[in-house]
C-alpha positions in Angstrom: 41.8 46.2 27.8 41.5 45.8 31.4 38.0 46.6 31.6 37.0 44.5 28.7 39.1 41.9 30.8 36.7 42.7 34.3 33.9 42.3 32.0 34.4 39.1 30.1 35.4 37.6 33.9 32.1 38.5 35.1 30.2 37.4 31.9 32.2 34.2 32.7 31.1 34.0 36.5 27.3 34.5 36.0 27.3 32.3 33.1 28.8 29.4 34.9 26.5 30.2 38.0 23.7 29.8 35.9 25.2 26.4 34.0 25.7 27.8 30.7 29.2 26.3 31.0 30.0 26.6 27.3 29.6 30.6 27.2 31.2 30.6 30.9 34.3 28.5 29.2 34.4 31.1 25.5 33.8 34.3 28.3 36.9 33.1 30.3 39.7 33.0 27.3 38.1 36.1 26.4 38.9 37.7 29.5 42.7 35.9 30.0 43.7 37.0 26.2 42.2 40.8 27.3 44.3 40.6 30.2 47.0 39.1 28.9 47.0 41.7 26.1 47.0 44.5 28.9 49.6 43.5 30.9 52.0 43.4 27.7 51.0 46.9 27.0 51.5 47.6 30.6 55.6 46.2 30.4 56.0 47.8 27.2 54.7 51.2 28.9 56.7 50.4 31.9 60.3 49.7 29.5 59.8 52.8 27.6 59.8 54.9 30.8 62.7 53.0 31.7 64.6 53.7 28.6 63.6 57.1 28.7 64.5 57.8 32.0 68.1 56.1 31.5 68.4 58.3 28.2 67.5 61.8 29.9 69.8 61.0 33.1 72.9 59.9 30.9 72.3 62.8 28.2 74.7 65.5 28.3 72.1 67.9 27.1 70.5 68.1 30.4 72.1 70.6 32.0 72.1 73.4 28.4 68.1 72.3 28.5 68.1 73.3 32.1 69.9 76.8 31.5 67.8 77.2 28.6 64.5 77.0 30.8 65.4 79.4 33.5 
């Protein structure tokens, strides 16, 4: 998503260098809805680590898994 984002914002930027202000204006959402898109995937990402990290430190498996391993 994030490079479809860098893409659409340079699509945008040469378009409205050149004057086409119509595909600069379309190219621009494009690229804020990508990057919107990404950085909602990037939270989710982040909160499931969270969750998971919270769930693994509290779990009272840990230390059988551990004496299991070795």
């Amino acid at each position: 998503m994030f490079r479809w984002a860098i893409i659409c914002l340079v699509i945008s930027l040469v378009a409205g260098g050149l004057g086409l202000t119509n595909i600069s204006d379309f190219a621009r959402k494009l690229s804020m809805i990508f990057f919107a898109l990404f950085f909602l995937g990037f939270l989710a990402l982040l909160g499931f680590a969270y969750l998971v990290t919270e769930a693994v430190s509290h779990s009272e498996l840990v230390p059988s898994l551990v004496a299991v391993s070795v």
